[in-house]
MARLO-907572 format. One record per residue (C-alpha): residue number from 1; residue in three letters; x, z, y. Coordinates in pm, 1 decimal, decimal comma. Layout:
MARLO-907572
 num residu     east       up    north
 NUM    ALA        X        Z        Y
...
//
This chain:
MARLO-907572
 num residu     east       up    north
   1    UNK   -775,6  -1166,5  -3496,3
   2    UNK   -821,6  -1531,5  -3332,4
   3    UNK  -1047,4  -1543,5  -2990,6
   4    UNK  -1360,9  -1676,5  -3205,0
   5    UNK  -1317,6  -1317,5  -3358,3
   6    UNK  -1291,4  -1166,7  -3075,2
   7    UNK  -1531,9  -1296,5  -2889,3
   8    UNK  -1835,6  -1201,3  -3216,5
   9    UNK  -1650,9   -892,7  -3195,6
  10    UNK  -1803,1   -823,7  -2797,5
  11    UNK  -2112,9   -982,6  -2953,1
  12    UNK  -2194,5   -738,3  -3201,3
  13    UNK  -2084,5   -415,5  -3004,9
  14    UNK  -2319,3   -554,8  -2675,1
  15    UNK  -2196,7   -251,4  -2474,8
  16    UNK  -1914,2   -196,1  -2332,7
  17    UNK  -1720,1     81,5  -2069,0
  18    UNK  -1661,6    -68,7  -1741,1
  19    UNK  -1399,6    124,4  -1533,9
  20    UNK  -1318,5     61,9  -1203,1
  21    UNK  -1175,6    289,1   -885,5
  22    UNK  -1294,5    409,7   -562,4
  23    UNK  -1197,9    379,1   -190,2
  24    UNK   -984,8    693,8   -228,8
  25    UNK   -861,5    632,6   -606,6
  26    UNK  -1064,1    802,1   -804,7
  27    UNK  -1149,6    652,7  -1120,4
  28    UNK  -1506,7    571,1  -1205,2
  29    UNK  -1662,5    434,2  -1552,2
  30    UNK  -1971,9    288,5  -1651,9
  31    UNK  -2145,1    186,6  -1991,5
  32    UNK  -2319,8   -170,4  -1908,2
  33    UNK  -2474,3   -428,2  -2119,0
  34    UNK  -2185,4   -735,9  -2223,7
  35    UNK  -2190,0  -1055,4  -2321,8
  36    UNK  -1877,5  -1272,1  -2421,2
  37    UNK  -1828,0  -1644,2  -2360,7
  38    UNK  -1583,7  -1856,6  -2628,0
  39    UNK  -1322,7  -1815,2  -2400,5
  40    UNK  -1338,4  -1426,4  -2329,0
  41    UNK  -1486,9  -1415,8  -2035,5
  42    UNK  -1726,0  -1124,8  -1999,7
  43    UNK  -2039,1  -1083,1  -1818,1
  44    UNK  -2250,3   -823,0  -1709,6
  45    UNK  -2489,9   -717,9  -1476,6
  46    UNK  -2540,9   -419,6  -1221,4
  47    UNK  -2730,5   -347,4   -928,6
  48    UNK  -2593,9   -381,8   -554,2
  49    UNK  -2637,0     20,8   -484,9
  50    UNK  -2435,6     89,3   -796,8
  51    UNK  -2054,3    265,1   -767,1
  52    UNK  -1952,3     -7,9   -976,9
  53    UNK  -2058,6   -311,1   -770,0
  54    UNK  -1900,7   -179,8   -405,7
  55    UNK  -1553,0   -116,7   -623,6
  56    UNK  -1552,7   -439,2   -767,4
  57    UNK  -1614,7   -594,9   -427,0
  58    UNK  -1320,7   -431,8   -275,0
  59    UNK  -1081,4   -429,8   -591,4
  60    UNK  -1147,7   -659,2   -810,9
  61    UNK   -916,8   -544,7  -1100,7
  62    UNK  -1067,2   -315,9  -1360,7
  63    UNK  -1054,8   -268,6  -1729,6
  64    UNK  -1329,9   -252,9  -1991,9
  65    UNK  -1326,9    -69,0  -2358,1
  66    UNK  -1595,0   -237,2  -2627,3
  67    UNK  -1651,1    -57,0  -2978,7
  68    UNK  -1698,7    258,2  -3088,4
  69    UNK  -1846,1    247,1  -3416,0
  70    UNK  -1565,6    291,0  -3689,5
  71    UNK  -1226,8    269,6  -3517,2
  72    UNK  -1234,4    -48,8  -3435,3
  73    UNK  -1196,2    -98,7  -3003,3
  74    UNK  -1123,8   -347,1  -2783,9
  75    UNK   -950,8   -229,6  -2425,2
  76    UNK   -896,5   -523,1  -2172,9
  77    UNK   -798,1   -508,5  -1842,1
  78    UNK   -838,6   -778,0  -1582,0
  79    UNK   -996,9   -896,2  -1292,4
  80    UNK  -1432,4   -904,9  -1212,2
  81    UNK  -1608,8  -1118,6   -919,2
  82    UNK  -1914,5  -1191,6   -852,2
  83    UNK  -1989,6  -1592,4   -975,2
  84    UNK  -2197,6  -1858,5   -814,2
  85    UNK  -2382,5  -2164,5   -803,5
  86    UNK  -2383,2  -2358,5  -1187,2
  87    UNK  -2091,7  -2056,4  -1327,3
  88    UNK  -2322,3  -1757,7  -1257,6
  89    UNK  -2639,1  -2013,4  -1399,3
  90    UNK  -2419,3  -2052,1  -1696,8
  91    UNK  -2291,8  -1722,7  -1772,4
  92    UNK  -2672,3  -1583,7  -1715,7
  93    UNK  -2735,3  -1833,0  -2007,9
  94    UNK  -2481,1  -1647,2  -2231,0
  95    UNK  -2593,4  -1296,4  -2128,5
  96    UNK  -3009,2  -1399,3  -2167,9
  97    UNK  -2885,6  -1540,2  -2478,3
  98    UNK  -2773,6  -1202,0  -2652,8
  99    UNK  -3026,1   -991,4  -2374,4
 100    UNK  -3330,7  -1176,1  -2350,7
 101    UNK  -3506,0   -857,6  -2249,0
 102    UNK  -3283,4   -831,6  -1951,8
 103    UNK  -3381,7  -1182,5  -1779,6
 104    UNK  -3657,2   -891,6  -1635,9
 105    UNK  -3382,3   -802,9  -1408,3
 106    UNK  -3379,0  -1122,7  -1271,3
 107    UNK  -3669,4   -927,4  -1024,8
 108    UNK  -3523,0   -668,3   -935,7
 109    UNK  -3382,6   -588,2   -592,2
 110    UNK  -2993,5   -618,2   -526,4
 111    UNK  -2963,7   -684,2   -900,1
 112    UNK  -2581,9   -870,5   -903,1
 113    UNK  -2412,9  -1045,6  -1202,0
 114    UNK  -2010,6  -1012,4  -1280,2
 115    UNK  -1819,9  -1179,9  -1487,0
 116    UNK  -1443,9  -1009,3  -1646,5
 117    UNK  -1163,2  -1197,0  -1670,7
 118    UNK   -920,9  -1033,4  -1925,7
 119    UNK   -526,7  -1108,7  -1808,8
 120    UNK   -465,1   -854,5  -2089,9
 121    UNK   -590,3   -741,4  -2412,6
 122    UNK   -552,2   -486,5  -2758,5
 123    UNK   -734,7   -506,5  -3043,2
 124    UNK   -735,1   -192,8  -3267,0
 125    UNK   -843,4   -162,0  -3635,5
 126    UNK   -763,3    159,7  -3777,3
 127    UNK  -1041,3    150,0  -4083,3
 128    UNK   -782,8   -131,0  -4255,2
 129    UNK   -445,0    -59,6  -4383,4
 130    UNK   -223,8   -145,2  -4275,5
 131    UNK   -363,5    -32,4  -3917,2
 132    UNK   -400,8   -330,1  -3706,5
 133    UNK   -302,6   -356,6  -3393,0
 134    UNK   -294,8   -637,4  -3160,2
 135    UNK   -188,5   -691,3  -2820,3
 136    UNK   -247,4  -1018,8  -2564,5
 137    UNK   -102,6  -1078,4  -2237,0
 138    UNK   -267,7  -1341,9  -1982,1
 139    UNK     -9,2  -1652,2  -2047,3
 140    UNK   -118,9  -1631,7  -2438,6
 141    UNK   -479,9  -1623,2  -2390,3
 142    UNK   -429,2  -1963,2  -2248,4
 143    UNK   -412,0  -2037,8  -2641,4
 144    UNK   -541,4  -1931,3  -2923,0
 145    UNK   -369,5  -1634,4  -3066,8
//
């Protein structure tokens, strides 16, 4: 599957499992709302107050697993951060775009956007056969694949 693909792929699914770890290592996951970008980057909101948002402060890598209908997933792992000025405008474009019942959150208190950058990816498609499986590392998402 090319990026395009993978990107409707996010798209369709519009949830995804955000996982990221504590101050003392513990591991700690949350479903969230996603919306992908042409080039893979992910965004989603959360709240300031949230587990989520104080681990992603202070450790920035986590990993994120889309689809669960069928046996088709998506697992990435990568980095998160918090974007500004005209990126965050843009990204909340793509996210309102898919969400436009979310832009509501816009009001709320501490509400905090992030946006995923995947250095590495696998695609799984177990309802073909052959099974499909296929993996990305950063340098070749600077290309399509």
């Amino acid at each position: 599957m090319n990026r395009a693909g993978l990107c409707a792929f996010i798209n369709q699914q519009r949830y995804g499992v955000v996982s990221s770890t504590a101050i003392n290592g513990a591991p700690q996951s949350a479903l969230v709302g996603i919306a992908a970008t042409a080039s893979l980057e992910i965004i989603f909101d959360t709240v300031t107050s949230s587990r989520k948002y104080r681990n992603l402060v202070q450790r920035s890598v986590c990993s994120l697993v889309v689809g669960w209908s069928g046996e088709q997933t998506f697992q990435l792992e990568g980095i998160a951060h918090e974007p500004q000025g005209e990126s965050l405008k843009y990204l909340q474009d793509v996210y309102f775009a898919l969400w436009p019942e979310c832009r509501v959150h816009l009001s709320w208190p501490g509400i905090a956007y992030f946006v995923f950058h995947p250095e590495w990816l696998r695609y799984t498609d177990y309802d073909q056969e052959p099974v499909l499986i296929q993996e990305v590392v950063k340098q070749s998402l600077a290309r399509d694949f």
